[in-house]
N, C-alpha and C positions, 0 to 999 in steps of 0.2 A: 762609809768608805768614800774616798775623794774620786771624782775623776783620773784616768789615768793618762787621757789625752784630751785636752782642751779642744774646743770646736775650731780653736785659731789653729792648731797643731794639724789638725786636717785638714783645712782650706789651704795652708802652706803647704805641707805633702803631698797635694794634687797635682802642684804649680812648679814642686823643688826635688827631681826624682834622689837629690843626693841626699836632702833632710828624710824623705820618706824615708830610704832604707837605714836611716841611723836611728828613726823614729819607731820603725820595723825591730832593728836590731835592739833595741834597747826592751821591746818588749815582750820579742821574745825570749832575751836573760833574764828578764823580771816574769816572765810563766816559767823557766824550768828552774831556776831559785824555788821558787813555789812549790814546783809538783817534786825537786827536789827533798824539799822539807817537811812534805806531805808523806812521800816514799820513806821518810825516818819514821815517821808516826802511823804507817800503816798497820804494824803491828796490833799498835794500844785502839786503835778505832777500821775495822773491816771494812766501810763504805770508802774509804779515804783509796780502795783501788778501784775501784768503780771510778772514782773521779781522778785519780791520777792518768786511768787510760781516756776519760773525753778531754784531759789538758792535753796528753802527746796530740790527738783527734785533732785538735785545735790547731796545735803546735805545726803541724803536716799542713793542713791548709790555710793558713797563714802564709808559710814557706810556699808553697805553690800558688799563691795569689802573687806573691811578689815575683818568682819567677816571670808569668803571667805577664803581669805590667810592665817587666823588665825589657820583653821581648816588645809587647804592642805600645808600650809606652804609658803617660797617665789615662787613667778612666776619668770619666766625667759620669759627675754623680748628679 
């Protein structure tokens, strides 16, 4: 599996609050795609809601990390 964010993609995102949340945005359409299509297939394989509720898990704190920085501004990592 490829990276899904390059190390260049977060050193910009620290620097560029408007690329972060398109950076933000764009992965968390690319995790509920996933837990989307996951939620199709939960039937044929039972572990697949176990992992569908640590994706929402995820999906929540993400969304609240951005708020977060939204408010204090970028972190310094």
């Amino acid at each position: 599996m490829s990276a899904l964010v390059s190390e260049e993609d977060l050193a910009r995102a620290r620097m560029d609050g408007a690329f972060r949340h398109r950076l933000m945005a764009e992965s968390l359409d690319r995790l509920l795609s996933l837990l989307n299509e996951m939620r199709r297939q939960s039937e044929e394989y039972p572990e697949r809601a176990r992992q569908i509720r640590e994706g929402v898990d995820l999906a929540v704190k993400l969304a609240d990390r951005l708020q977060i920085e939204d408010k204090s501004g970028p972190r310094v990592a």
